[in-house]
C-alpha positions in Angstrom: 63.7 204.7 195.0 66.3 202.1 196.3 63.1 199.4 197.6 60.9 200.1 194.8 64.1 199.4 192.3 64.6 195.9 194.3 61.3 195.9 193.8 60.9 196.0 190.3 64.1 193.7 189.8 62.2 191.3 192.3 59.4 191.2 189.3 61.6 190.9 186.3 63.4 187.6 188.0 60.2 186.5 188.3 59.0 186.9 185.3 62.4 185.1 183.8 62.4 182.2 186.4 59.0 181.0 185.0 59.1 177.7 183.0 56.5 179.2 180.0 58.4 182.5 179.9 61.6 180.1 178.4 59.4 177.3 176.9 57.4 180.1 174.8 60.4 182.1 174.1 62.2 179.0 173.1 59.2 177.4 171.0 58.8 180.6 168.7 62.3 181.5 168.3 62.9 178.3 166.8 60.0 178.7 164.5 61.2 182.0 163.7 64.5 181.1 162.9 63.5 178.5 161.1 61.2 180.5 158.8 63.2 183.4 158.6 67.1 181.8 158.5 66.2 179.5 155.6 66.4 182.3 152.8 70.5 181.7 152.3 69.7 177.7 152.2 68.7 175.7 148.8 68.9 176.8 145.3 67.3 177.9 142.0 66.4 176.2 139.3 65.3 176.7 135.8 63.3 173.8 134.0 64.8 171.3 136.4 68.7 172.3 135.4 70.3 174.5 138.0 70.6 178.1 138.1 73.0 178.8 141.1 72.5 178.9 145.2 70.4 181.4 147.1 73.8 182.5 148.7 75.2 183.0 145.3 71.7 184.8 143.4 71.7 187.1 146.3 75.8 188.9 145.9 75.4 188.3 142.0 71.6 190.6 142.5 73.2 193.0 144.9 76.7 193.4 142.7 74.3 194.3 140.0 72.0 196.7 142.1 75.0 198.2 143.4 76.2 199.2 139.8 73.3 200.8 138.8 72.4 202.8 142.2 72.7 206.6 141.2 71.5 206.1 138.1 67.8 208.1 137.3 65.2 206.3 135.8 65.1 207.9 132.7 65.2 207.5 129.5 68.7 206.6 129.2 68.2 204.0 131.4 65.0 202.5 130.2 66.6 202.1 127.0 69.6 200.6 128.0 67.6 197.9 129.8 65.4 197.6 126.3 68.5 197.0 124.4 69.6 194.6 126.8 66.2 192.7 126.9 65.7 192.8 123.1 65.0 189.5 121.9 63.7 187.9 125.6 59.8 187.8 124.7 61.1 185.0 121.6 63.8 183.2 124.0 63.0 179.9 126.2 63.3 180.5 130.1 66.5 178.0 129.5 68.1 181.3 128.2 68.6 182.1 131.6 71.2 179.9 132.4 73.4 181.1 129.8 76.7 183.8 130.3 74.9 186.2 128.1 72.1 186.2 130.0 73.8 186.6 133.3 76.6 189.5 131.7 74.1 191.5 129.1 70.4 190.9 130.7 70.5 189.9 134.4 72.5 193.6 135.5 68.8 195.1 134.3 66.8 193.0 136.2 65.5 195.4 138.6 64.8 198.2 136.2 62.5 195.8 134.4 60.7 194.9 137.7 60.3 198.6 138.3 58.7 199.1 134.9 57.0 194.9 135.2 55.1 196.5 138.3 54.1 199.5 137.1 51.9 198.0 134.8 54.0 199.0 132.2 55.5 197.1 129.0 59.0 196.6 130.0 59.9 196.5 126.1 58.8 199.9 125.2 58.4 201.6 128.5 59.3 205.3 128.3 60.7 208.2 130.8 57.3 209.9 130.3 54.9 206.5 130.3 56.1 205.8 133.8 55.8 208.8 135.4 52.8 209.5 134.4 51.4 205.6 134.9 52.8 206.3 138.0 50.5 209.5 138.5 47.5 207.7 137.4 48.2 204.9 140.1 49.0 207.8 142.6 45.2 209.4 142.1 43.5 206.1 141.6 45.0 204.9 145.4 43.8 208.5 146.7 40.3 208.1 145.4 40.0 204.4 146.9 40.5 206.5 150.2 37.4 208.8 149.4 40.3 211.7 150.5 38.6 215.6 151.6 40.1 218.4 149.3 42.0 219.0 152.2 43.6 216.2 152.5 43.7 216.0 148.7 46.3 219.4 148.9 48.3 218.0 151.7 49.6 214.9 149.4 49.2 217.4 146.4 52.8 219.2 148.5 53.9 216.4 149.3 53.7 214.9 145.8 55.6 217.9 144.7 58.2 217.3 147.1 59.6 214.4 145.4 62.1 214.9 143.5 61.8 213.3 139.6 63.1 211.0 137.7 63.5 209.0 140.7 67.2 207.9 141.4 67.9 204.2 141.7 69.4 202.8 144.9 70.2 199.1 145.8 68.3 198.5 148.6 66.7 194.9 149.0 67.8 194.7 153.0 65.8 197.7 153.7 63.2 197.2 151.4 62.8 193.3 153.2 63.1 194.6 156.7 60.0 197.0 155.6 57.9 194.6 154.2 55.8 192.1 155.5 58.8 189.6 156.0 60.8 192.1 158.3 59.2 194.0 161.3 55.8 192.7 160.0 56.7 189.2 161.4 58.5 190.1 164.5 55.8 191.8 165.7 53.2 188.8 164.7 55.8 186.4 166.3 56.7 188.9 169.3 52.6 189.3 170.2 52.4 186.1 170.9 55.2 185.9 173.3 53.8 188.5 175.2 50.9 187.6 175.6 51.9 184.3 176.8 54.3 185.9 179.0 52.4 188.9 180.6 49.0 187.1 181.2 50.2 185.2 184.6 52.0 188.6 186.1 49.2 189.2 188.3 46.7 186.1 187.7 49.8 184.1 189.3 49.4 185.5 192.8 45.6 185.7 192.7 45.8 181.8 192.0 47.9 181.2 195.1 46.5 183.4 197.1 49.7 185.0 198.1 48.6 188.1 196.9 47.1 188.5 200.8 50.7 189.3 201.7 50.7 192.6 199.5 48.7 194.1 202.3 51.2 193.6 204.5 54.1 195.1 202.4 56.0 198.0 203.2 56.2 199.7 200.1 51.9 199.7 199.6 49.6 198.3 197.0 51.0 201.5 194.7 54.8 200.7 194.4 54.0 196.7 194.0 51.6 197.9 190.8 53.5 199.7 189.4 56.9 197.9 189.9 54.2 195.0 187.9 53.5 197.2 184.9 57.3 198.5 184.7 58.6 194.9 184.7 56.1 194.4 182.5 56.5 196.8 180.1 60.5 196.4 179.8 60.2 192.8 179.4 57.9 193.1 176.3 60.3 196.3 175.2 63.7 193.9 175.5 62.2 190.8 174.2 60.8 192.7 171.2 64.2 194.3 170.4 65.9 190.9 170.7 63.5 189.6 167.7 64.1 192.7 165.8 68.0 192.3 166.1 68.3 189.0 165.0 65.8 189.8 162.1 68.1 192.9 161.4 71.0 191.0 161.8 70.3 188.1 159.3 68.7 190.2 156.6 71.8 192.4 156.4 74.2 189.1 156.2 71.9 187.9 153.1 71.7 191.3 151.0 73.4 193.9 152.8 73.3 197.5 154.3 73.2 199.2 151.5 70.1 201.7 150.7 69.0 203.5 153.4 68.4 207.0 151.6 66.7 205.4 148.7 63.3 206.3 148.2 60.4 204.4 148.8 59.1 205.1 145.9 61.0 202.8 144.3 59.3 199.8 146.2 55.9 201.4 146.6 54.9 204.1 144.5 51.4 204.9 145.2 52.9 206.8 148.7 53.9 210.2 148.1 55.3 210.9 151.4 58.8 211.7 150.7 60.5 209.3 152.8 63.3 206.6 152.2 63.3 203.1 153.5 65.6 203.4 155.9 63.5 206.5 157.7 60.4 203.8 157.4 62.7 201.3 159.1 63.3 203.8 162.1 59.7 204.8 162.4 58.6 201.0 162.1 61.5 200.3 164.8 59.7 203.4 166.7 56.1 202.1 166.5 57.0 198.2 167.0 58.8 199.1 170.4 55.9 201.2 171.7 53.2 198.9 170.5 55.0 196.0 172.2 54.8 197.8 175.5 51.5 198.7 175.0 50.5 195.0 174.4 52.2 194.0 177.1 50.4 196.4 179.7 47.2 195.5 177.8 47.4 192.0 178.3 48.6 192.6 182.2 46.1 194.7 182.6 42.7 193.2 181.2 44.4 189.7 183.3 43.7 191.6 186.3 40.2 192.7 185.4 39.1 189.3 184.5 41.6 187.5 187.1 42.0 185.0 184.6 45.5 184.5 182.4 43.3 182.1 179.7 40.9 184.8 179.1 43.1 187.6 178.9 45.9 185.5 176.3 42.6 184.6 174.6 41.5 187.6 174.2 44.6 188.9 172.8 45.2 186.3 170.2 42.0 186.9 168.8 42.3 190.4 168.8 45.4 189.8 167.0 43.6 187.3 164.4 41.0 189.6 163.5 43.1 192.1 163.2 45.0 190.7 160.7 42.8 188.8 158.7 39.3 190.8 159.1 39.3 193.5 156.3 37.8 196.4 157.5 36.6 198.5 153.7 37.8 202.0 153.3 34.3 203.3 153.0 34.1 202.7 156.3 36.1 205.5 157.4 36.0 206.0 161.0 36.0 202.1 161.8 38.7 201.3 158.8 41.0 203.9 159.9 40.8 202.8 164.2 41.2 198.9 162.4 44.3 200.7 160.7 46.2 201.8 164.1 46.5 197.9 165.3 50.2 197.4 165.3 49.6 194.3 163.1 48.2 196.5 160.4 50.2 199.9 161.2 53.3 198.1 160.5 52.1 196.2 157.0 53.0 199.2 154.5 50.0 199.0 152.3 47.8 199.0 154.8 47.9 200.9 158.3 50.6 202.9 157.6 50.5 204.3 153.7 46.7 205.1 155.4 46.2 208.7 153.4 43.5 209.9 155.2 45.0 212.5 157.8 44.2 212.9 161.9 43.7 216.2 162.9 46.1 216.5 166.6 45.9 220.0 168.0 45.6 221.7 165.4 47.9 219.5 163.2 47.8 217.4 160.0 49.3 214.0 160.7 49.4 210.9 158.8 48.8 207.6 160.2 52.5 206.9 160.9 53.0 209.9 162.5 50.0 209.4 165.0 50.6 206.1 166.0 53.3 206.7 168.4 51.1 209.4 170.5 48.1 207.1 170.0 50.0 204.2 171.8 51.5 206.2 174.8 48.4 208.1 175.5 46.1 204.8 175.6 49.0 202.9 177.4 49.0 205.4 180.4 45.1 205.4 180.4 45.2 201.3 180.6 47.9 201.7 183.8 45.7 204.1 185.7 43.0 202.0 184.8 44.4 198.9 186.1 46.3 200.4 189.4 42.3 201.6 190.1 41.0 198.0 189.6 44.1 196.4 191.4 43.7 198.4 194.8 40.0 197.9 194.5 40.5 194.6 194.6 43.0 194.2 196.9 41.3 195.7 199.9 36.9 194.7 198.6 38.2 191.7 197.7 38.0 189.5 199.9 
């Protein structure tokens, strides 16, 4: 264990000595940062006048959200937030620059959203009109999904688990990191990296021919494989978990920690998985770790097939490409549901993984998001026993 540890250390230095490992890691944390670190930077305005600062919209939105979390949107509060926004429909937008506006209206904000996106009237919206526009929604995002009866009876519990009204919680960080700016983007921006990265960790020493020596090794074609794929794989694992930190990191400094028990309902309510956003940001967290290993063993993997780092990074990109912008249509089950369990679209929440049709696993009922993670472990140990039997192929018909 003490050689094939020096071994595997031996690989990850190589993989961090290499020039394109630190100009591409360089390149798209930049760009990252740059795209991502700009939301506290420049201002509102309102007709050309100023409003206030990102910096300052964001505290005066969560000291707000933070007041009305526990509160149950009910009637109580729906009327509240009408008495508040009586008069807006007749107002100019200018309005909004006014202490009245920012004391009496601005606090309801969100509970107007809530009501704005469910298609609802915000002026006369009722306890009983959005729950049951909310039911409506619910069957009419089920039925897109041409769901068995089955599968119809399992969200039918599920449904019932939830408990109503819904309680408000504050929760813009989580409800950020969830969506497609959060773990979305990381692993968009991280893909790339790896692919970059993992392409030349064989291709390297079949270009200079110094992969003749391997035969020669002590340790055997074996231990130098898999000491490949385990560099490999922990190098896509750490870089990915960098990105996520300093993702995590900068979208708690701009709206805070707060909501991790609040339901997801509240952001997207055609799901009716009970489940809050901070248990979606754990399983996201989950699947993004595990996918990034398995793109990284992917990409190692199909480079020593072809023996070519361009045609294995190509192929990745593309797949990456047409994962995310070729729409695969619901009809379609079978093929719309595999399109569904790329990581690019199992981490977008209204696609992969809100997926309600279920996957039947040894007897069991599980939803996309719970799949995922056994779906990536089982095809990444199939790709390394594929590649170790096309690496010691090679390595001895080779030549």
């Amino acid at each position: 264990m003490g050689q094939f540890g020096t071994l595997f250390f031996y690989e990850i230095k190589k993989i961090m000595q290499r020039k394109n490992t630190w100009i591409t890691l360089g390149i798209l944390l930049t760009i990252y940062m740059l795209l991502t670190g700009t939301r506290m930077f420049g201002s509102s305005y309102v007709e050309g006048e100023f409003l206030e600062t990102h910096k300052d919209g964001f505290a005066i939105d969560r000291k707000n959200g933070e007041k009305l979390s526990g509160r149950k949107l009910d009637n109580d509060l729906f009327d509240e937030m009408k008495k508040a926004y009586a008069g807006m429909e007749d107002k100019e937008l200018k309005y909004m620059l006014t202490e009245e506006y920012q004391t009496k209206v601005r606090p309801y904000s969100t509970v107007y959203e809530i009501a704005r996106f469910a298609d609802i009237n915000p002026f006369t919206v009722t306890e009983k009109e959005f729950y049951d526009a909310r039911e409506a929604a619910v069957k009419k995002s089920q039925e897109k999904y041409e769901l068995t009866e089955k599968e119809k009876a399992y969200w039918r519990e599920q449904e019932d688990r939830l408990e109503k009204p819904f309680t408000y919680q504050y929760a813009d960080g989580y409800t950020d990191l969830i969506s497609m700016n959060g773990i979305y983007m990381v692993c968009l921006y991280t893909s790339f990296l790896i692919a970059i990265c993992m392409s030349s960790v064989f291709t390297e020493e079949h270009g200079r021919k110094t992969d003749q020596l391997i035969l020669c090794s002590r340790l055997g074609r074996k231990d130098i494989y898999y000491a490949k794929i385990l560099a490999g794989g922990m190098f896509s694992f750490l870089v990915t978990a960098f990105f996520l930190l300093i993702e995590t990191a900068g979208v708690f400094a701009t709206y805070g920690q707060e909501g991790f028990s609040a339901i997801m309902q509240l952001f997207y309510s055609v799901y009716s998985y009970p489940l809050t956003n901070g248990q979606i940001f754990l399983i996201m967290t989950l699947i993004l770790l595990i996918s990034a290993v398995l793109t990284g063993i992917f990409t190692m993997v199909l480079s020593e097939i072809t023996k070519s780092n361009i045609g294995s990074l190509a192929t990745v990109v593309v797949i990456l490409f047409m994962a995310r912008l070729v729409p695969i249509p619901v009809t379609w089950r079978a093929l719309s549901q595999i399109w569904n369990f790329f990581p690019i679209n199992m981490l977008k929440l209204d696609a992969g993984f809100t997926d309600m049709r279920l996957i039947s696993f040894f007897g069991l009922k599980l939803t996309s998001w719970q799949f995922a993670p056994f779906l990536y472990v089982l095809l990444a140990v199939l790709l390394v026993f594929a590649g170790k039997k096309v690496y010691c192929r090679y390595q001895v018909q080779g030549r």
